[in-house]
VOGU-3710 file (C-alpha; in Angstrom, 3 decimals, decimal comma):
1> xxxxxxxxxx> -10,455/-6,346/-9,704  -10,960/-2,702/-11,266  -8,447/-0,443/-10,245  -8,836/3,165/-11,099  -6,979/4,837/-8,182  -3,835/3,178/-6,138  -2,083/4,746/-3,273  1,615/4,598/-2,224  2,163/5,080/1,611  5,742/5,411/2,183
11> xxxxxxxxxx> 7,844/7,926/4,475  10,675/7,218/2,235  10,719/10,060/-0,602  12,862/7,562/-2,430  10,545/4,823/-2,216  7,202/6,584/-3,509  9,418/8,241/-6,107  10,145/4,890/-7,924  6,821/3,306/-6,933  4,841/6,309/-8,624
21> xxxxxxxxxx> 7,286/6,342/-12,176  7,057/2,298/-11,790  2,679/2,183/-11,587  2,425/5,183/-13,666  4,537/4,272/-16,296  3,291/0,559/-16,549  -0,253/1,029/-15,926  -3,131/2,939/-16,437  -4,034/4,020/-12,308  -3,552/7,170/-10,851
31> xxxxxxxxxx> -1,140/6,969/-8,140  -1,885/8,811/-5,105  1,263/9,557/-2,468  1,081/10,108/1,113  4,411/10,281/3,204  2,807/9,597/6,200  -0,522/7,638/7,917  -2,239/10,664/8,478  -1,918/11,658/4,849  -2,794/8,504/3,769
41> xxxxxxxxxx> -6,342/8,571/6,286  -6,986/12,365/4,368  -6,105/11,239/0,897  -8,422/8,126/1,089  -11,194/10,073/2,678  -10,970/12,266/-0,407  -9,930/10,004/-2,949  -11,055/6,881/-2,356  -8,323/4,707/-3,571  -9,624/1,051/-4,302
51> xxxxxxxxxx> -5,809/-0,257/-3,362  -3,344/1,229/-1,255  0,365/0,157/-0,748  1,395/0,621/2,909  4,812/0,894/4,231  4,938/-0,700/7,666  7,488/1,418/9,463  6,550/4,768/9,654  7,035/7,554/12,337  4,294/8,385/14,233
61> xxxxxxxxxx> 1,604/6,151/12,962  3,157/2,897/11,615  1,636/0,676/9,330  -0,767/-1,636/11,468  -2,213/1,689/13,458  -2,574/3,336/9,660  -4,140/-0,026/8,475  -6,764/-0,085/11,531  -7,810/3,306/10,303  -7,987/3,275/6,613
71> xxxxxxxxxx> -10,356/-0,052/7,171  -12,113/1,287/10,137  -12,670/5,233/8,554  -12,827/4,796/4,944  -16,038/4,207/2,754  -15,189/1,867/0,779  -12,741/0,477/2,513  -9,541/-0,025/0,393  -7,812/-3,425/-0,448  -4,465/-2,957/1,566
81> xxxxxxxxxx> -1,083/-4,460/0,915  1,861/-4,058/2,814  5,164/-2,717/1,393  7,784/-4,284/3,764  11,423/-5,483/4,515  10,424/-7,582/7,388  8,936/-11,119/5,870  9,941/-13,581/8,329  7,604/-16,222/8,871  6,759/-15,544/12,542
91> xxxxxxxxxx> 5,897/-11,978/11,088  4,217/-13,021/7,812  1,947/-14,863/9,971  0,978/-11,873/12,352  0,694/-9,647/9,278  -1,954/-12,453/7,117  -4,380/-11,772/10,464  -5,001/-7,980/10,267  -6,967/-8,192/7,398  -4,287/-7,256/4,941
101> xxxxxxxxxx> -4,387/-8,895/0,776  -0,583/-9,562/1,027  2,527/-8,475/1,284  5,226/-6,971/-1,378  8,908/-7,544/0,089  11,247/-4,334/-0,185  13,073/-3,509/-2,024  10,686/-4,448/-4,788  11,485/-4,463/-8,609  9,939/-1,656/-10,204
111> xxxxxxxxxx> 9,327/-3,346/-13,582  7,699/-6,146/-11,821  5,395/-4,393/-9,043  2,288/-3,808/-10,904  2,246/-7,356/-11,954  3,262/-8,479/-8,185  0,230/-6,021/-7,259  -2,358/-7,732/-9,628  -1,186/-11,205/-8,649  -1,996/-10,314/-5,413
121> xxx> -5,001/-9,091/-6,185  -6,082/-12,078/-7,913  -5,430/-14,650/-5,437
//
């Protein structure tokens, strides 16, 4: 898969800080950031991401409700992966039936994560 444009949704300033300098630095995408679901519905309306990165835990619209929308409200629809500390089995499985590519545990190693994105990508 061709990816031009790859979106980090995190509420953690932290978290998209290191993801940005981590897939900018490594890779040739743009990076878009959105703090929040309903920045990450605008910027894919606009931009069009072909990936996007998706922290489950969010205020206000968590991951799965932001998921539903980006799928359901975006043209193309983007190839989502969640960004999360919870990987227990039980949950794994829930998350595998939304219609999700797979899952990148936190904290994640930012040398690694553009090659744990393409992996993914390539399954």
């Amino acid at each position: 898969m061709l990816i031009n444009k790859i979106m980090i949704v995190d509420d953690d300033d932290n978290i998209r800080f290191i993801a940005i300098t981590s897939l900018e630095g490594l890779t040739e995408w743009t990076v878009l950031p959105a703090s929040s679901g309903k920045e990450a519905l605008a910027v894919c309306l606009s931009e069009r991401p072909e990936v996007v990165l998706l922290d489950m835990m969010m205020p206000e619209m968590d991951g799965v409700t932001t998921l539903k929308h980006l799928l359901e409200q975006c043209d193309p629809p983007p190839v989502v992966i969640f960004m999360t500390a919870k990987v227990q089995a039980h949950e794994l499985e829930q998350y595998s039936q939304l219609g999700i590519k797979g899952i990148i545990s936190k904290p994640f190693d930012p040398m690694t994560l553009p090659s744990q994105v393409m992996s993914i990508l390539t399954e």
